[in-house]
Biopython code that builds the backbone (N, CA, C, O; Angstrom):
import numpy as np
from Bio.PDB.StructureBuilder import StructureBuilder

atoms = [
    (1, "UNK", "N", (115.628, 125.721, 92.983)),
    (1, "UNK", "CA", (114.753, 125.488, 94.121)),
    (1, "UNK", "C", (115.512, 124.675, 95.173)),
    (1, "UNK", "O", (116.294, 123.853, 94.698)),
    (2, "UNK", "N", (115.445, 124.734, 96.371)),
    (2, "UNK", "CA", (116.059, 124.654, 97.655)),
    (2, "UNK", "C", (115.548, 123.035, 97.942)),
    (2, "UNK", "O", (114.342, 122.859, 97.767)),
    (3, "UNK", "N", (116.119, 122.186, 98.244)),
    (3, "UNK", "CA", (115.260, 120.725, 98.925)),
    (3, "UNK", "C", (115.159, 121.081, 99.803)),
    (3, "UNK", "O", (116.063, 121.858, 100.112)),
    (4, "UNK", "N", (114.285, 120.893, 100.661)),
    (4, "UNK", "CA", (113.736, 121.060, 102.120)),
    (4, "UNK", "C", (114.447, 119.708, 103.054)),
    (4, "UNK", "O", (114.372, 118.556, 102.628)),
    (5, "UNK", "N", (114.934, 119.951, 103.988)),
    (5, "UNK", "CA", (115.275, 119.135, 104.830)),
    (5, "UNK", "C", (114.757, 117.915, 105.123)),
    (5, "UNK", "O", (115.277, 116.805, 105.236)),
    (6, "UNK", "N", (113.210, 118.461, 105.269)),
    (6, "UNK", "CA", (112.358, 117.738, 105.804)),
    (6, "UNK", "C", (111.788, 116.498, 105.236)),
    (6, "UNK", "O", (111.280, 115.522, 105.789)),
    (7, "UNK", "N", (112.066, 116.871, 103.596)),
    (7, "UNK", "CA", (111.671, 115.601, 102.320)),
    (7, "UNK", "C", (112.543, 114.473, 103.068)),
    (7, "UNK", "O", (111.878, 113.527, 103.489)),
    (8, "UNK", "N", (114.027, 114.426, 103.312)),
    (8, "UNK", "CA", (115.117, 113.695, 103.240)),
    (8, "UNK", "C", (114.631, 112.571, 104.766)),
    (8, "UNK", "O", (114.822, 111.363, 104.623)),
    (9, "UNK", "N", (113.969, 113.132, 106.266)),
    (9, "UNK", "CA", (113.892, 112.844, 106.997)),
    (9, "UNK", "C", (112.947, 111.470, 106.939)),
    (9, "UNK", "O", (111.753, 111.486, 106.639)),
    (10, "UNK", "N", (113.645, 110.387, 107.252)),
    (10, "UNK", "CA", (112.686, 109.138, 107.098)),
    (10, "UNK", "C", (111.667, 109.278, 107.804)),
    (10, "UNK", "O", (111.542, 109.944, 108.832)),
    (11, "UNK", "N", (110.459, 108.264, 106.930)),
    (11, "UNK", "CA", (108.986, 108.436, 107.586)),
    (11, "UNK", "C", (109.111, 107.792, 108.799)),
    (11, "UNK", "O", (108.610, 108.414, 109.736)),
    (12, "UNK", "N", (109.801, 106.378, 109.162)),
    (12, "UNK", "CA", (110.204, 105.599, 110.602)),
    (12, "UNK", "C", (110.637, 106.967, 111.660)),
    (12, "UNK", "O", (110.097, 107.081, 112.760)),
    (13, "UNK", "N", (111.476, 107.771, 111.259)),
    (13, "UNK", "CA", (111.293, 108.775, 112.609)),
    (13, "UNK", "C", (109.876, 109.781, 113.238)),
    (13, "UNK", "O", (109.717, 110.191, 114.388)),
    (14, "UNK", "N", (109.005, 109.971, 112.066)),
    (14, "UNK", "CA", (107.709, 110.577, 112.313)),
    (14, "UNK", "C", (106.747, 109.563, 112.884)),
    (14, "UNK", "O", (106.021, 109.840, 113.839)),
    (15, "UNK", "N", (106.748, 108.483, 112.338)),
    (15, "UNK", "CA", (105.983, 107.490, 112.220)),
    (15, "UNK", "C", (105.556, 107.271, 113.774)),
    (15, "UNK", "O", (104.348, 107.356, 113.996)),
    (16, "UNK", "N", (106.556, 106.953, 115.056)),
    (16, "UNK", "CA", (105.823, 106.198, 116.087)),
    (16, "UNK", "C", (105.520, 108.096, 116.459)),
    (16, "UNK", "O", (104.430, 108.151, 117.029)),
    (17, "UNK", "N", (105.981, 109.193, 116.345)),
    (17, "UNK", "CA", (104.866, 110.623, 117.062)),
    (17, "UNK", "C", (103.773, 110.472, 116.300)),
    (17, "UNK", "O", (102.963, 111.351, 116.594)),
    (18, "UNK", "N", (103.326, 109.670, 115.346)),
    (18, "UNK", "CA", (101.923, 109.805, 114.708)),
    (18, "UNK", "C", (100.983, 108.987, 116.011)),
    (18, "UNK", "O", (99.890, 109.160, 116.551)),
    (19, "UNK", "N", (101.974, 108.149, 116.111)),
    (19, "UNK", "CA", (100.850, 106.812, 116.814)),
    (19, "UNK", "C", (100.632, 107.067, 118.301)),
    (19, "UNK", "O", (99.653, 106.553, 118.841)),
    (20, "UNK", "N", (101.517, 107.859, 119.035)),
    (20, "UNK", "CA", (101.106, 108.392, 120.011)),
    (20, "UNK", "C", (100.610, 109.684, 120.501)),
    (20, "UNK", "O", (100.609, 110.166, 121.634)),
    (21, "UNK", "N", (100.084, 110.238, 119.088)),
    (21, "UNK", "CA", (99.313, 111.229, 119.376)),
    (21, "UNK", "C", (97.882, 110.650, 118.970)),
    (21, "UNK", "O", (96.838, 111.300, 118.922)),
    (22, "UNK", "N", (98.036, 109.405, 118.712)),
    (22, "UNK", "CA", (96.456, 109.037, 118.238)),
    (22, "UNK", "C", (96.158, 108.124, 119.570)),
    (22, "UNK", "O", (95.052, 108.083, 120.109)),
    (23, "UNK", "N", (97.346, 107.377, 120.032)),
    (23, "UNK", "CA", (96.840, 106.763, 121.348)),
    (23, "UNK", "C", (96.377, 107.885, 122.147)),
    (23, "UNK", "O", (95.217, 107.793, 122.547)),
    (24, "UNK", "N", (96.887, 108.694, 122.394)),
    (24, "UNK", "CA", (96.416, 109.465, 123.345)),
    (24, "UNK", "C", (95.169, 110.194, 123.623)),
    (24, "UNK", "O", (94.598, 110.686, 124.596)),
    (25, "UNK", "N", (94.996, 110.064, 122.424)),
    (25, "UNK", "CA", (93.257, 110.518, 121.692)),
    (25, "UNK", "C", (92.181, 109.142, 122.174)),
    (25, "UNK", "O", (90.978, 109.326, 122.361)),
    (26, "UNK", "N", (92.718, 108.033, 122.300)),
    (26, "UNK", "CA", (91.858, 106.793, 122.549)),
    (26, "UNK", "C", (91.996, 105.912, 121.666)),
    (26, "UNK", "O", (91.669, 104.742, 121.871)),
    (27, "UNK", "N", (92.710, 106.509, 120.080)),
    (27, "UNK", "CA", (92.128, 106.280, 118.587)),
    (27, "UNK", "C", (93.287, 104.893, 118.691)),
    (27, "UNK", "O", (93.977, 104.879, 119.710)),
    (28, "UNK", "N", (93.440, 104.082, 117.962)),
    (28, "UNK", "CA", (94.589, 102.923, 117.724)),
    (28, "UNK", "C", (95.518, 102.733, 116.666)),
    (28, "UNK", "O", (94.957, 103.136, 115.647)),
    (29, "UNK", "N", (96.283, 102.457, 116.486)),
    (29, "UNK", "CA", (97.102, 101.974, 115.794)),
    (29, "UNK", "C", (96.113, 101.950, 114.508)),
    (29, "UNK", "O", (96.053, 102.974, 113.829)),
    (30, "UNK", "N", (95.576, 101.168, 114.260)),
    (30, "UNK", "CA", (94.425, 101.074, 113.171)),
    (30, "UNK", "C", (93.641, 101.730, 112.888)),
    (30, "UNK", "O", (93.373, 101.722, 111.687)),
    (31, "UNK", "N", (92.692, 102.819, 113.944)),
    (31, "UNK", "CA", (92.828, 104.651, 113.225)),
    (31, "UNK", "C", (93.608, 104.955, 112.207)),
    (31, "UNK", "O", (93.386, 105.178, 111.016)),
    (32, "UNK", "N", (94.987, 104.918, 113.158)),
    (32, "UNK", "CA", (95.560, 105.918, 111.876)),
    (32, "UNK", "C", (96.280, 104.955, 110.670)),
    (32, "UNK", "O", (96.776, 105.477, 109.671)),
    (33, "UNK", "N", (96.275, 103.836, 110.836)),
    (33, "UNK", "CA", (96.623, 103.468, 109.223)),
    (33, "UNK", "C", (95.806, 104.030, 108.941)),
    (33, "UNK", "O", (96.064, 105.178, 108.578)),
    (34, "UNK", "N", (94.019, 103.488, 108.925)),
    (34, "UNK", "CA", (92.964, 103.615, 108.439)),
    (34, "UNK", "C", (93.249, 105.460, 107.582)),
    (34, "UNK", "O", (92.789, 105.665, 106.459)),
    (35, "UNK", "N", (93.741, 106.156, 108.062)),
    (35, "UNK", "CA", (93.977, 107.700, 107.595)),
    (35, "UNK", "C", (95.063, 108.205, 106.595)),
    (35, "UNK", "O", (95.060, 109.022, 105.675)),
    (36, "UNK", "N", (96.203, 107.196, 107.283)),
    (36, "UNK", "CA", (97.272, 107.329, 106.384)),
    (36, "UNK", "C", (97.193, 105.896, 105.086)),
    (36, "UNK", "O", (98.137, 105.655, 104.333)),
    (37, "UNK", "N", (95.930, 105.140, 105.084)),
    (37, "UNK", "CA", (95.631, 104.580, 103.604)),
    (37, "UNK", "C", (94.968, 105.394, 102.429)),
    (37, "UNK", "O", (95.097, 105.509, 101.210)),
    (38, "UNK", "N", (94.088, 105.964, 103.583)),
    (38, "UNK", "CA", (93.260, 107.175, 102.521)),
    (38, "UNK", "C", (94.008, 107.820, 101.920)),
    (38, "UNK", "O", (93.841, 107.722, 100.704)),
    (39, "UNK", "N", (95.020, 108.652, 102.316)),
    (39, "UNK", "CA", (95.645, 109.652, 101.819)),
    (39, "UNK", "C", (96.727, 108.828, 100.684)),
    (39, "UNK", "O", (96.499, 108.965, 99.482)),
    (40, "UNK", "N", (97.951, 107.940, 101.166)),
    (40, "UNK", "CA", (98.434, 107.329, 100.638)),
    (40, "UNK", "C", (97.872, 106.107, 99.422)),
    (40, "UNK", "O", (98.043, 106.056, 98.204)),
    (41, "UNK", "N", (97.436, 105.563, 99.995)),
    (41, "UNK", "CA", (96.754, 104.149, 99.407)),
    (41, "UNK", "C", (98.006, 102.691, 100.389)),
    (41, "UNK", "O", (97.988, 101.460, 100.421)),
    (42, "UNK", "N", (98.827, 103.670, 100.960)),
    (42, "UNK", "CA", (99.599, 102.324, 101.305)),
    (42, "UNK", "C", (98.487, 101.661, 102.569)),
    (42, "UNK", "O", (97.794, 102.252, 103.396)),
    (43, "UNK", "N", (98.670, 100.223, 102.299)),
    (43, "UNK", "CA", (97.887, 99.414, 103.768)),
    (43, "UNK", "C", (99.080, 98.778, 104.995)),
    (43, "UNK", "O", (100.279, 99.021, 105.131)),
    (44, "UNK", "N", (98.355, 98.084, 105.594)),
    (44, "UNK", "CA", (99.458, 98.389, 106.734)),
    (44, "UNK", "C", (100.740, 97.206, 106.401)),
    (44, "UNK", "O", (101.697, 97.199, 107.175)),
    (45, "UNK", "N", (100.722, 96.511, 105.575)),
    (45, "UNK", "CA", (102.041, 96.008, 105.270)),
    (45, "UNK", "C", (103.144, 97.202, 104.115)),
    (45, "UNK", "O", (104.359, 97.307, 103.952)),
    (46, "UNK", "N", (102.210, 97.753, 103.663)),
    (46, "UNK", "CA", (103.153, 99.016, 103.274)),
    (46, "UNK", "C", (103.768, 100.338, 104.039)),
    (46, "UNK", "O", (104.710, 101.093, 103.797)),
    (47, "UNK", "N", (102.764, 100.249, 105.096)),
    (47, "UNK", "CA", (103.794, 101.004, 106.052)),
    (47, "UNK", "C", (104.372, 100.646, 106.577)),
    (47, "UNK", "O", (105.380, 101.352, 106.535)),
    (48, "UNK", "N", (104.602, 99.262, 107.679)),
    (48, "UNK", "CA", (105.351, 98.554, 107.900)),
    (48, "UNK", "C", (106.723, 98.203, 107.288)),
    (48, "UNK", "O", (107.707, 97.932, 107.977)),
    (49, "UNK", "N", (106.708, 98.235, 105.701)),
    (49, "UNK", "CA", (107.917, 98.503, 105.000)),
    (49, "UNK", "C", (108.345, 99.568, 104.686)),
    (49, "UNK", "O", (109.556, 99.721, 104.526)),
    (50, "UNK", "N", (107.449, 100.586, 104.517)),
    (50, "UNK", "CA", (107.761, 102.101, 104.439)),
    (50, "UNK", "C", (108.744, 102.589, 106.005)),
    (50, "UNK", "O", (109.554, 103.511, 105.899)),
    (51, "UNK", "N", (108.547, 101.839, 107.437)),
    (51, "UNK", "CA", (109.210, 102.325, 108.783)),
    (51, "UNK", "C", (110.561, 101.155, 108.893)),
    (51, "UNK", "O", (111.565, 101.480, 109.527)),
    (52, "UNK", "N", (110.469, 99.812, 108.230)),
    (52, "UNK", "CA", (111.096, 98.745, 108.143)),
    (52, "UNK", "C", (112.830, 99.498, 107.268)),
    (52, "UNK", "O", (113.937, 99.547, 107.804)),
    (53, "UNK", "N", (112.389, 100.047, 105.609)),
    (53, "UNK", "CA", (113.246, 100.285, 105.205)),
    (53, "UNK", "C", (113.658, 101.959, 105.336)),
    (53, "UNK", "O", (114.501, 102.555, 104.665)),
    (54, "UNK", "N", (112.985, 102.381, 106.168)),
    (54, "UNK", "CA", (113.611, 103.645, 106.503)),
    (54, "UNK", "C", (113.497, 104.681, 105.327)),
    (54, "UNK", "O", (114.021, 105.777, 105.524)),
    (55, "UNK", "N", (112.818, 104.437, 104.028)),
    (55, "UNK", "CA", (112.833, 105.474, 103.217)),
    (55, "UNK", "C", (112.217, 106.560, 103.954)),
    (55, "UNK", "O", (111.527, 106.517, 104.973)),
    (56, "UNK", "N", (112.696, 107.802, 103.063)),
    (56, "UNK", "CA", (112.689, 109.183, 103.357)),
    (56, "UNK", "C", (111.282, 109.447, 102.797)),
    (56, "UNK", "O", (110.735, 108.865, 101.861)),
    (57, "UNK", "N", (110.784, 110.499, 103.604)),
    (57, "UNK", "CA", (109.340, 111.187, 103.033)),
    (57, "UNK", "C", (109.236, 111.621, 101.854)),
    (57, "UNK", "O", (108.067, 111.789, 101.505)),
    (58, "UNK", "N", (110.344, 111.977, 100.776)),
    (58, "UNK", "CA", (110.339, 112.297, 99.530)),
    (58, "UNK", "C", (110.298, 110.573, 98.725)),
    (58, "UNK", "O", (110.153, 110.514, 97.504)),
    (59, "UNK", "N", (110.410, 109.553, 99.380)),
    (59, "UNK", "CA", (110.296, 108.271, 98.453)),
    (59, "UNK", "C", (109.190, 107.892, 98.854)),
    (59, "UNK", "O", (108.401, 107.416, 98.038)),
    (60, "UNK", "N", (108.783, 108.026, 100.469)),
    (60, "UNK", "CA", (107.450, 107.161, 101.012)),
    (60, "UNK", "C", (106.184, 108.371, 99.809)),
    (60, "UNK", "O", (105.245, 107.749, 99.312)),
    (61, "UNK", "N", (106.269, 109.976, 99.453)),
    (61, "UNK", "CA", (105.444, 109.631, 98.349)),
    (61, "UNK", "C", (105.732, 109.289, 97.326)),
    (61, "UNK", "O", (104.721, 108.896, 96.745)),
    (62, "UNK", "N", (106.590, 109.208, 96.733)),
    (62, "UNK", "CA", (106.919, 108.842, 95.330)),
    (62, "UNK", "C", (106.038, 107.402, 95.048)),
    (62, "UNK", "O", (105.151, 107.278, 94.203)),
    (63, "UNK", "N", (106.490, 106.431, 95.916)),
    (63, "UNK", "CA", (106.035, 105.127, 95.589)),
    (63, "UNK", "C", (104.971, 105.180, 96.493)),
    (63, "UNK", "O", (105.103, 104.194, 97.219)),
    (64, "UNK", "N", (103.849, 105.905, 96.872)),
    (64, "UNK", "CA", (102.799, 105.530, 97.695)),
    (64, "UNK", "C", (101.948, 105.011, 96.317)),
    (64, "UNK", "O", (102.135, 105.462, 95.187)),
    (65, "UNK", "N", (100.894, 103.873, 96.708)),
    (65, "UNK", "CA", (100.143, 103.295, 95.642)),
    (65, "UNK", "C", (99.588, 104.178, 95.277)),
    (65, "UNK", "O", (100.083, 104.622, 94.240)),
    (66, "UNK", "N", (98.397, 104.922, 95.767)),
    (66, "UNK", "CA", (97.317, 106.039, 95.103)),
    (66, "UNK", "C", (97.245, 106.840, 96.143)),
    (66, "UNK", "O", (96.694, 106.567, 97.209)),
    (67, "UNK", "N", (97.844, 107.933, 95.839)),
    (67, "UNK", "CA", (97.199, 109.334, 96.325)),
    (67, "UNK", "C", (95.877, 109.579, 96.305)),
    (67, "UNK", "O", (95.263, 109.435, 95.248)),
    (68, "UNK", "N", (95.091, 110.075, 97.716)),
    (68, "UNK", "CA", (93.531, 110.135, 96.896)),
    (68, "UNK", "C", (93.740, 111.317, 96.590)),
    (68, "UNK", "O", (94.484, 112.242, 96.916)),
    (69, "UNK", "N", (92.320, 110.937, 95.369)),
    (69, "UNK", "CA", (91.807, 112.367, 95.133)),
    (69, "UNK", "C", (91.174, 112.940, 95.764)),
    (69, "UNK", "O", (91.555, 114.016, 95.303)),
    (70, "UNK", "N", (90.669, 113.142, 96.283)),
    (70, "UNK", "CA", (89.706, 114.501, 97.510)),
    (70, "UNK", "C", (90.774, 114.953, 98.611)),
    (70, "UNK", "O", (90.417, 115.505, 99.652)),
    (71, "UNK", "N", (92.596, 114.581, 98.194)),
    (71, "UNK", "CA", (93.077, 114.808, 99.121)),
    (71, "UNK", "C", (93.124, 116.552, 99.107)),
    (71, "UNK", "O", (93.250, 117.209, 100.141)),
    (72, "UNK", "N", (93.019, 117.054, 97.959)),
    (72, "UNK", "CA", (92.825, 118.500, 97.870)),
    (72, "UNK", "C", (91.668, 119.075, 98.381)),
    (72, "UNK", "O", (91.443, 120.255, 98.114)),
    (73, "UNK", "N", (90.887, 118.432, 99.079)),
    (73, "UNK", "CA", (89.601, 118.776, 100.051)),
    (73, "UNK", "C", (90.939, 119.727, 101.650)),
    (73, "UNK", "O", (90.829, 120.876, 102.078)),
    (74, "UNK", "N", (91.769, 118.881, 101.989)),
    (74, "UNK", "CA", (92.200, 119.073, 103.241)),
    (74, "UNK", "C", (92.439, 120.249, 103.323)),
    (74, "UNK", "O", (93.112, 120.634, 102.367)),
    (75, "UNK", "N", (92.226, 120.913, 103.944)),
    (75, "UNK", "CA", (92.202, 122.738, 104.615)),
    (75, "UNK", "C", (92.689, 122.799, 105.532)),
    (75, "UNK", "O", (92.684, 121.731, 106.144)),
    (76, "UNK", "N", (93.332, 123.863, 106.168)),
    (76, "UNK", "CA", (93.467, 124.515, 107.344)),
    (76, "UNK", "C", (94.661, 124.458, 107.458)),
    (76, "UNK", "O", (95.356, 124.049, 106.528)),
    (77, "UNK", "N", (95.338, 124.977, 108.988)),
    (77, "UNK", "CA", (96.318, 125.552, 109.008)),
    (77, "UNK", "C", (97.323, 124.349, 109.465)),
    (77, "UNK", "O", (96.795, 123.287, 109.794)),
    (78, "UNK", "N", (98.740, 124.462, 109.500)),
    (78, "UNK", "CA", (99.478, 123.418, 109.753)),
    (78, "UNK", "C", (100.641, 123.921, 110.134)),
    (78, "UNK", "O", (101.112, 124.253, 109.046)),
    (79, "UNK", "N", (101.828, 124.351, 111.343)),
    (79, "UNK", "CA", (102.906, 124.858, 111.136)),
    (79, "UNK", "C", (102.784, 126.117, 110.601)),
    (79, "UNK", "O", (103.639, 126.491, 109.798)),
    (80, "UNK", "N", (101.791, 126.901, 110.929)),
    (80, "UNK", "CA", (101.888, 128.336, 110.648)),
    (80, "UNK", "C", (101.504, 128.214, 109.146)),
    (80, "UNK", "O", (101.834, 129.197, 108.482)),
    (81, "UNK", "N", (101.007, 127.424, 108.612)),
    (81, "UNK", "CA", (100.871, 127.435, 106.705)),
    (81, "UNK", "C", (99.630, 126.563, 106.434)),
    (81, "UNK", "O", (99.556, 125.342, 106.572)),
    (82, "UNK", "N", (98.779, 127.315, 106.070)),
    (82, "UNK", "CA", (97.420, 126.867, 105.448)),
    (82, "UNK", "C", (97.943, 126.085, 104.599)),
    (82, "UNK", "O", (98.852, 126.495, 103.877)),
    (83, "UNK", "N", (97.545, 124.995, 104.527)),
    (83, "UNK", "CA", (98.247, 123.674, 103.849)),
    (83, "UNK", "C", (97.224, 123.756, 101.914)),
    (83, "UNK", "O", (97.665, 123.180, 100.920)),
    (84, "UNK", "N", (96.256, 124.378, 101.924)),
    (84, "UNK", "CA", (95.473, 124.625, 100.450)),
    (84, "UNK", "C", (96.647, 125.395, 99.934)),
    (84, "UNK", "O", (96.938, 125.022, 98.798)),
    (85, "UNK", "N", (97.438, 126.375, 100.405)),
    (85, "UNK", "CA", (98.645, 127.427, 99.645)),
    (85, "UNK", "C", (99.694, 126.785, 99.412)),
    (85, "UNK", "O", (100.468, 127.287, 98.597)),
    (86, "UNK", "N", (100.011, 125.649, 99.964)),
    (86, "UNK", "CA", (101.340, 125.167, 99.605)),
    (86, "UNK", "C", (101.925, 124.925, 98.322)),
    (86, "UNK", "O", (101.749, 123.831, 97.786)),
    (87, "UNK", "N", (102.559, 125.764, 97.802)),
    (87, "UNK", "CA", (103.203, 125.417, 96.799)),
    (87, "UNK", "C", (103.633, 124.241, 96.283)),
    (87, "UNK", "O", (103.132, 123.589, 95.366)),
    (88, "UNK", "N", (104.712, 123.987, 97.011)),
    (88, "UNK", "CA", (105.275, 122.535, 96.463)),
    (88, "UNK", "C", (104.278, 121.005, 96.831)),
    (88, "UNK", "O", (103.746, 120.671, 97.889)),
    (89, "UNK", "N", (104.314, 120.272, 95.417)),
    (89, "UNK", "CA", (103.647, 119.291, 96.132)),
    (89, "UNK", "C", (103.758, 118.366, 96.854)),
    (89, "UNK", "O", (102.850, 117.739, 97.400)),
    (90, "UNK", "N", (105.231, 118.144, 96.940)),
    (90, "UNK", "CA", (105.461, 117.426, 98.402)),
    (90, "UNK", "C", (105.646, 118.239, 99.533)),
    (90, "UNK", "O", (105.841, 117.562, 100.542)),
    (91, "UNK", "N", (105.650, 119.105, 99.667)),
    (91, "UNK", "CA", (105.858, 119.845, 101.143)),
    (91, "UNK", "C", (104.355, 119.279, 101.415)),
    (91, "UNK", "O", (104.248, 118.431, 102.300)),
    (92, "UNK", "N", (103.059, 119.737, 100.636)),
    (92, "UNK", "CA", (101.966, 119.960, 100.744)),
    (92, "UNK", "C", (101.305, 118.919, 101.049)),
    (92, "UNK", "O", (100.333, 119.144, 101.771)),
    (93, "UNK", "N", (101.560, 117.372, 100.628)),
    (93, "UNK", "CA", (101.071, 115.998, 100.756)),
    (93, "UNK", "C", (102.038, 115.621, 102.229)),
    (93, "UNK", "O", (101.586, 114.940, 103.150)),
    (94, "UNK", "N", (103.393, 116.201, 102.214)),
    (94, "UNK", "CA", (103.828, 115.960, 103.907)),
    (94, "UNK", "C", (102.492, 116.781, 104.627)),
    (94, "UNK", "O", (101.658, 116.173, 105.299)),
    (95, "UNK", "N", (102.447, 117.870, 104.440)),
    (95, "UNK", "CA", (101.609, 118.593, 105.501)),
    (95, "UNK", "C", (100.412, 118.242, 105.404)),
    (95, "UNK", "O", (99.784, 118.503, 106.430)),
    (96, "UNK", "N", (99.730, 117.687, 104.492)),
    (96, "UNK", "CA", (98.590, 116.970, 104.259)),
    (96, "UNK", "C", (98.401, 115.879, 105.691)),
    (96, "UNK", "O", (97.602, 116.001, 106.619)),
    (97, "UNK", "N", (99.574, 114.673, 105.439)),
    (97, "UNK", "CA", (99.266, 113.637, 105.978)),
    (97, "UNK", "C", (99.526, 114.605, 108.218)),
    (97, "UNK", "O", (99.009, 114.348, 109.305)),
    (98, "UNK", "N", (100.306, 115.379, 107.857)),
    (98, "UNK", "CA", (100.410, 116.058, 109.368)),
    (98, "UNK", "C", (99.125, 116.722, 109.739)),
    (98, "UNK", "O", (98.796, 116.902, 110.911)),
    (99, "UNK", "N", (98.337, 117.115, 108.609)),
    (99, "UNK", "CA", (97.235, 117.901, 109.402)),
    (99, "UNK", "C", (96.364, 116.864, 109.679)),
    (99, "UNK", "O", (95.716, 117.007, 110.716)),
    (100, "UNK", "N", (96.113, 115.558, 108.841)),
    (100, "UNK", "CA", (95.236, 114.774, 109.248)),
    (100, "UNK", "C", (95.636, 113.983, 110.505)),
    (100, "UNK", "O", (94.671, 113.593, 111.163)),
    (101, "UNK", "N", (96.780, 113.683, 110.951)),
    (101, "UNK", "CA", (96.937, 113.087, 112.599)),
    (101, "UNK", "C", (96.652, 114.227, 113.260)),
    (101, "UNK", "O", (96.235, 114.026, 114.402)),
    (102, "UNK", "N", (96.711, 115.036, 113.024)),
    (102, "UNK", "CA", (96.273, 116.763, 114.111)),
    (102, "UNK", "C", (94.831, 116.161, 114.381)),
    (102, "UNK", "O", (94.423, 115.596, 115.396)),
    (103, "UNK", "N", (94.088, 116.474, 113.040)),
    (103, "UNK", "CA", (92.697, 116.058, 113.354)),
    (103, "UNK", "C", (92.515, 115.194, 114.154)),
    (103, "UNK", "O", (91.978, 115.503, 115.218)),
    (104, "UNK", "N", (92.954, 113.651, 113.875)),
    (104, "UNK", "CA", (92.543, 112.776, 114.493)),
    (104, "UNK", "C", (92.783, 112.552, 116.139)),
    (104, "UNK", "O", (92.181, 111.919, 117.006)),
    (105, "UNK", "N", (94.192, 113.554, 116.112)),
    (105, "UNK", "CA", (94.483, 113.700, 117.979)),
    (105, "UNK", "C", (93.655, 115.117, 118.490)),
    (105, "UNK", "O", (94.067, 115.951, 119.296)),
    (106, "UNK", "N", (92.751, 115.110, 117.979)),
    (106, "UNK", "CA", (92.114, 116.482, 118.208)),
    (106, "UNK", "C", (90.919, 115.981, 118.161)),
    (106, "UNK", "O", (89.949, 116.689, 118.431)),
    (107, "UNK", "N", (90.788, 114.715, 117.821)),
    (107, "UNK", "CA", (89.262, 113.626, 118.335)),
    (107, "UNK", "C", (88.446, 113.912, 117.516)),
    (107, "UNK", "O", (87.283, 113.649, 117.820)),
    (108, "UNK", "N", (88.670, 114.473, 116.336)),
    (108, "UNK", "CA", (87.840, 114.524, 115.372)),
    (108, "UNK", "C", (87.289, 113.017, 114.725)),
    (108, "UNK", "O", (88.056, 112.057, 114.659)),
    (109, "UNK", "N", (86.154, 112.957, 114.355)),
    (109, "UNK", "CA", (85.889, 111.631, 113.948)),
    (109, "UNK", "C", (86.471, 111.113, 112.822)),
    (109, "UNK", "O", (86.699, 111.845, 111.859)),
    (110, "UNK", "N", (86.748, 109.920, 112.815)),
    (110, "UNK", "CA", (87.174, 109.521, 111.388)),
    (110, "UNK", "C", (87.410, 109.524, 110.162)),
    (110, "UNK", "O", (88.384, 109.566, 109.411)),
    (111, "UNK", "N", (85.524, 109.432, 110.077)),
    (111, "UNK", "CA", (84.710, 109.363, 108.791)),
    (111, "UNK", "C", (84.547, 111.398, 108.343)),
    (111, "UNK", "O", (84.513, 111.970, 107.254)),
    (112, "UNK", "N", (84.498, 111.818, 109.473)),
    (112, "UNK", "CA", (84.775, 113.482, 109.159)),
    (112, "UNK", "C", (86.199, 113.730, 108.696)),
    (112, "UNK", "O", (86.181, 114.531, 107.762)),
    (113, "UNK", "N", (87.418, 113.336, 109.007)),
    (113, "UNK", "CA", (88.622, 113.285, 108.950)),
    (113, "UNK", "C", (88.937, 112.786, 107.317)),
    (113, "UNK", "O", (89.510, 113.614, 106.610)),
    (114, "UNK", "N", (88.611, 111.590, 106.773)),
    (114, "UNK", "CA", (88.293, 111.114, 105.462)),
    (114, "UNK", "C", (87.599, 111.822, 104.258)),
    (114, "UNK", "O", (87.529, 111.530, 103.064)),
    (115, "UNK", "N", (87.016, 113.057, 105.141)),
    (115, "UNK", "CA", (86.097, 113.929, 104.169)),
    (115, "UNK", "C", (85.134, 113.206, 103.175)),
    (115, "UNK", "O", (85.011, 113.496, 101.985)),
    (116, "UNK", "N", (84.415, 112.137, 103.904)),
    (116, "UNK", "CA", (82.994, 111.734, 103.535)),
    (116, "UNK", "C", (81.846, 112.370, 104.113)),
    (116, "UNK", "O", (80.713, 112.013, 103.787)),
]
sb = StructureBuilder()
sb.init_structure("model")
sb.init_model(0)
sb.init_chain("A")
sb.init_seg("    ")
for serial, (resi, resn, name, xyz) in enumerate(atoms, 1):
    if name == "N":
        sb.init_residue(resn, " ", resi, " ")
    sb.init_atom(name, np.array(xyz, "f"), 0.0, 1.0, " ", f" {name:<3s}", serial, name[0])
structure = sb.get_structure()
C-alpha cells in the first residue's frame, strides 16, 4: 500500500487555512477548536502543540486523545470522495476533520456540525 503524501504534511501548514475559512464565515478561532475537539478530543492546548511541534497528520491522529464515536455519522462529499467510502482510515479521519471546516465555512451551525 502506497503512503499518501498527504499523511506526512504537518497539521501547522493546514491549520491557519482552517481558521480563515472559519473567520470568514464570522465563526472564531474557538468555533473551530470547539469542532476539531469533537472529532479529535484534542483541546486547545493540544492543538497548540500539535501546530507548535509541527507533527504530521499521520501523528496528529495517532496521538489524538479520543476519536469520537459518531465520527462515522460524517457524510458527504469531500475532494471529489464521499468521505463514508473511504477506505483507509486515516485518509478518512483527514477528510473527516476537512469536511467538518467545509461545514462550518459554509455557516452551518455548530451544534448541527457536531451531529447532535
Amino acid at each position: 500500500m502506497t503512503r499518501h503524501r498527504i499523511f506526512g504534511i504537518p497539521f501547522a501548514d493546514i491549520y491557519p487555512h482552517y481558521v480563515t475559512k472559519a473567520q470568514k464565515k464570522g465563526y472564531t478561532v474557538a468555533d473551530l477548536h470547539t469542532v476539531l475537539e469533537w472529532l479529535t478530543g484534542y483541546d486547545d492546548a493540544g492543538i497548540a502543540e500539535a501546530v507548535a511541534d509541527q507533527r504530521d497528520l499521520e501523528t496528529f491522529f495517532a496521538q489524538a486523545p479520543k476519536l469520537n464515536p459518531n465520527a462515522g455519522l460524517i457524510t458527504g462529499v469531500i475532494c471529489g470522495y464521499r468521505v463514508e467510502e473511504i477506505e483507509d482510515p486515516l485518509m478518512q479521519r483527514i477528510r473527516w476533520m476537512d469536511k467538518l471546516v467545509d461545514e462550518l465555512a459554509k455557516g452551518k451551525k455548530v451544534a448541527s456540525i457536531l451531529r447532535s
